[in-house]
TORKOL-4160 file (C-alpha; in steps of 0.2 Angstrom, whole numbers, padded with zeros to 4 digits, m for minus):
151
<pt num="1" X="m0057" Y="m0011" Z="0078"/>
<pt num="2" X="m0076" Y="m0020" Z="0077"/>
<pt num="3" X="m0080" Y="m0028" Z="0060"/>
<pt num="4" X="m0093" Y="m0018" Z="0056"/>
<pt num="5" X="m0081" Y="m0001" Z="0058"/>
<pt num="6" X="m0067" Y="m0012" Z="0046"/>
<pt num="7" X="m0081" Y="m0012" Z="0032"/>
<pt num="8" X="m0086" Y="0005" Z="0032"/>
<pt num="9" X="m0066" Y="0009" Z="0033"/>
<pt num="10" X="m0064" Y="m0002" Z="0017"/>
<pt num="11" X="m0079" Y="0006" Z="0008"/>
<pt num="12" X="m0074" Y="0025" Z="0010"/>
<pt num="13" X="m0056" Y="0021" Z="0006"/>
<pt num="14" X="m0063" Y="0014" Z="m0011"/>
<pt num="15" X="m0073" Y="0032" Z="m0011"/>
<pt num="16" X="m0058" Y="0040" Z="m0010"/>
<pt num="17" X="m0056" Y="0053" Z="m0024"/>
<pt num="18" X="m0040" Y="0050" Z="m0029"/>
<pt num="19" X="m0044" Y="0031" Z="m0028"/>
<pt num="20" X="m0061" Y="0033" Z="m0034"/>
<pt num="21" X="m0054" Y="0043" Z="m0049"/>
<pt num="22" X="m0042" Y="0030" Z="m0054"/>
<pt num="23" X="m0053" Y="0017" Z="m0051"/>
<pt num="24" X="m0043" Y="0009" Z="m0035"/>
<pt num="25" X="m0050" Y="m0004" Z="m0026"/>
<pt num="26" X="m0047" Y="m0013" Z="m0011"/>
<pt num="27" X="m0051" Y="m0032" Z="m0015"/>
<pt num="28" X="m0043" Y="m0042" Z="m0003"/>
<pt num="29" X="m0037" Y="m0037" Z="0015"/>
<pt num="30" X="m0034" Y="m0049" Z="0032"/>
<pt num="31" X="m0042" Y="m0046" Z="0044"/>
<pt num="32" X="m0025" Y="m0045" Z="0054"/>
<pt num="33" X="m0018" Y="m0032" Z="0045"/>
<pt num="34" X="m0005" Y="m0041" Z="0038"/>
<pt num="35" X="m0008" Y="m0043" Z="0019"/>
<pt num="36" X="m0020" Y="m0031" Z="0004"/>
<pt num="37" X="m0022" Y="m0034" Z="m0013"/>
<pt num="38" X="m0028" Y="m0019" Z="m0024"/>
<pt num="39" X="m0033" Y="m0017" Z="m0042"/>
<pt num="40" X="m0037" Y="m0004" Z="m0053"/>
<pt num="41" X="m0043" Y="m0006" Z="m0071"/>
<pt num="42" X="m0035" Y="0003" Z="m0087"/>
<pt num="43" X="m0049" Y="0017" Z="m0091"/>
<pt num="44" X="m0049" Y="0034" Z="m0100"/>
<pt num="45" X="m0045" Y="0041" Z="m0082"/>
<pt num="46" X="m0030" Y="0031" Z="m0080"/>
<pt num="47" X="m0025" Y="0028" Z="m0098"/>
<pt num="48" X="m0010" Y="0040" Z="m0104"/>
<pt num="49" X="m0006" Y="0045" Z="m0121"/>
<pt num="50" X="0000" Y="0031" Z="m0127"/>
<pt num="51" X="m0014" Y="0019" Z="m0122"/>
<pt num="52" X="m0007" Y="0011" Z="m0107"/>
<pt num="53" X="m0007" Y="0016" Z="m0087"/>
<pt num="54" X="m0002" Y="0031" Z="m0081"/>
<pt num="55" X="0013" Y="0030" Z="m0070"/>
<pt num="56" X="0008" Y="0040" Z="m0056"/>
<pt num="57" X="m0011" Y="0029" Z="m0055"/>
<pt num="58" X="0002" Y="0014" Z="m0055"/>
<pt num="59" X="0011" Y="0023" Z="m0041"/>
<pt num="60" X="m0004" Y="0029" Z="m0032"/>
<pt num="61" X="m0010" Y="0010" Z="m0033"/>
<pt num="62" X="0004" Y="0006" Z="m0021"/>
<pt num="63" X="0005" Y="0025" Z="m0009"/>
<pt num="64" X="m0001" Y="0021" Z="0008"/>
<pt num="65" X="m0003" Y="0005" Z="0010"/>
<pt num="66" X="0011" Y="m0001" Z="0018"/>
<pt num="67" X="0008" Y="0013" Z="0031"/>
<pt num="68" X="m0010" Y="0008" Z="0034"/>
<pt num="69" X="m0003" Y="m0010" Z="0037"/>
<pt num="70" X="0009" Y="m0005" Z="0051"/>
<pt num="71" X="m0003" Y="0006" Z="0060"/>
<pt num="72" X="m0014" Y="m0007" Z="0062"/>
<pt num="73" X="m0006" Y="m0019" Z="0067"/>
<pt num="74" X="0008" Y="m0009" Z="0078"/>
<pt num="75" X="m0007" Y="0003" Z="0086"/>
<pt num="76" X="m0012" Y="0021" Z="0091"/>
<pt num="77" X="0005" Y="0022" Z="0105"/>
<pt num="78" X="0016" Y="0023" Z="0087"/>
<pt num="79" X="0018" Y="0036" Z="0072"/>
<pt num="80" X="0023" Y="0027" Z="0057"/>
<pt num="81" X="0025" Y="0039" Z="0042"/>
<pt num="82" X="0031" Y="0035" Z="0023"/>
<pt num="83" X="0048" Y="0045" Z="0022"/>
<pt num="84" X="0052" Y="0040" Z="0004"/>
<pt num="85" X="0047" Y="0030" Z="m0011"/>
<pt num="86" X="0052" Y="0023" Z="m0028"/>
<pt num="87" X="0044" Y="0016" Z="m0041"/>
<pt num="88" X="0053" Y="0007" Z="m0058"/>
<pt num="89" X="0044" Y="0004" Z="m0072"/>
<pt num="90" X="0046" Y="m0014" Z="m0081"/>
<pt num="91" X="0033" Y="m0016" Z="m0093"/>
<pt num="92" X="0020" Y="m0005" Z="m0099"/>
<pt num="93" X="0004" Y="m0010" Z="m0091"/>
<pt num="94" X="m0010" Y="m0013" Z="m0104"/>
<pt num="95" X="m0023" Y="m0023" Z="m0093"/>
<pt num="96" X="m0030" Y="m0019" Z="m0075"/>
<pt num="97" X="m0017" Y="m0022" Z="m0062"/>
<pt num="98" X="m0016" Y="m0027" Z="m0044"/>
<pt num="99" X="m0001" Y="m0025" Z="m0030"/>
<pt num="100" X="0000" Y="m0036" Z="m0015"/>
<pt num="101" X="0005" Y="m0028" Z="0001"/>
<pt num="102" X="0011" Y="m0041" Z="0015"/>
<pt num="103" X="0019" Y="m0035" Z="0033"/>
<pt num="104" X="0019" Y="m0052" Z="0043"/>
<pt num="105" X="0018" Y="m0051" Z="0061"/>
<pt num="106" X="0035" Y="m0057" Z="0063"/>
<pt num="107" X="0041" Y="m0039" Z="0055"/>
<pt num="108" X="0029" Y="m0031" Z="0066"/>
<pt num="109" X="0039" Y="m0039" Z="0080"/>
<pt num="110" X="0055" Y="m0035" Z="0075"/>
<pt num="111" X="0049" Y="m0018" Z="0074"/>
<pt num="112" X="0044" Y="m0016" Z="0092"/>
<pt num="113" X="0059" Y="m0024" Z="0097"/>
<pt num="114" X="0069" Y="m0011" Z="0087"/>
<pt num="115" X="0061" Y="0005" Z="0096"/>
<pt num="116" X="0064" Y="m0004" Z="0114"/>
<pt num="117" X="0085" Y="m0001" Z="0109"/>
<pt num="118" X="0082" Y="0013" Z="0097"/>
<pt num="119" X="0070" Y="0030" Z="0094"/>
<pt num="120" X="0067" Y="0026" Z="0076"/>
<pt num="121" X="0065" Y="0014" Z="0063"/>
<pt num="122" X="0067" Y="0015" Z="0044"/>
<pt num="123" X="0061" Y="m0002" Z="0038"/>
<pt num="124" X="0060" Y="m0002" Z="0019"/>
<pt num="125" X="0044" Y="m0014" Z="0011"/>
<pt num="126" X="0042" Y="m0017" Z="m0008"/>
<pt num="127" X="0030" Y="m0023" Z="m0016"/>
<pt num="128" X="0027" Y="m0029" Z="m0038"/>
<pt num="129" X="0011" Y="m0022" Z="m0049"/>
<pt num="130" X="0006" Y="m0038" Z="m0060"/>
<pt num="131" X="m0005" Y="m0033" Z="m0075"/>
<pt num="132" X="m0020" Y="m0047" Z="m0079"/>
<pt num="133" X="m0008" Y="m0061" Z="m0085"/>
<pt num="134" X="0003" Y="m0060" Z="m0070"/>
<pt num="135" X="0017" Y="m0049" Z="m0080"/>
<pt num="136" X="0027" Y="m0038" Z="m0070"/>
<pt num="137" X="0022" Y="m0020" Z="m0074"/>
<pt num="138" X="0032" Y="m0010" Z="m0060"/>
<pt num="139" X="0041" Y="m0011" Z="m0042"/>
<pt num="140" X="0038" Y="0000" Z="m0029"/>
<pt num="141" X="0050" Y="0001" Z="m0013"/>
<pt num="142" X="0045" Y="0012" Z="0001"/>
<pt num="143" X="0054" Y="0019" Z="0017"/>
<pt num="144" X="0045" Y="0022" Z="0031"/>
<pt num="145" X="0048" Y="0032" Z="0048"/>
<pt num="146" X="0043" Y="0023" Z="0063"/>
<pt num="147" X="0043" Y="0028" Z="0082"/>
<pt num="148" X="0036" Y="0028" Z="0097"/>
<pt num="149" X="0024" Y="0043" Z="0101"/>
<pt num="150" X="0029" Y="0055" Z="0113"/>
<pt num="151" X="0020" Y="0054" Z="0128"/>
């Protein structure tokens, strides 16, 4: 993918609604596809009851980046779909927060190697929202399908 088409890709997923609403950004991404941070500030939009993030804006942070990761770097001869996902609150999150999202090229390996022996994968990724002091606001595990497409 050219640079120029990366950029506008980065600036319509930060004009996404659901992203857009919550206040969702991407901040940080390698050019390789192997790591993204995003952060979302604590707004009205995303503020529960009780003055601190909504859960599912803290899950939504997180929702399909691992997927976007893998189909960049595995490519357009793979379906890679998220199958399941967890999430487990730590701390309430009373700041803005960001989650890191890594998939080193050495998973990405591995992967392929799987699918030469095996239809599917299920590789399970997790990553760790951090509100503005570093404080672990919530896990999020998620399981993802992986396969070769069908020619």
């Amino acid at each position: 993918m050219s640079a120029l088409r990366q950029k506008l890709l980065d600036r319509l997923v930060n004009f996404y609604p659901p992203f857009l609403g919550a206040g969702i950004r991407v901040v940080e991404r390698a050019e390789d596809g192997t790591y993204l941070r995003v952060r979302m500030p604590l707004t009205f939009w995303n503020r529960n009851y009780v003055g601190v993030h909504y859960g599912g804006s803290l899950y939504s942070l997180c929702d399909p980046w691992f997927m976007l990761l893998l189909m960049k770097q595995l490519g357009p001869k793979y379906l890679v779909w998220d199958k399941a996902a967890s999430i487990r609150f730590i701390a309430p999150g009373k700041s803005a927060v960001t989650a890191e999202f890594h998939v080193p090229a050495e998973a990405v390996q591995d992967i392929r190697q799987q699918l030469e022996q095996q239809r599917k994968v299920e590789p399970k990724f997790t990553t760790q929202v951090l509100d503005s002091s570093g404080q672990l606001v919530a896990e999020v595990e998620k399981l993802l399908y992986i396969r070769k497409k069908d020619s």
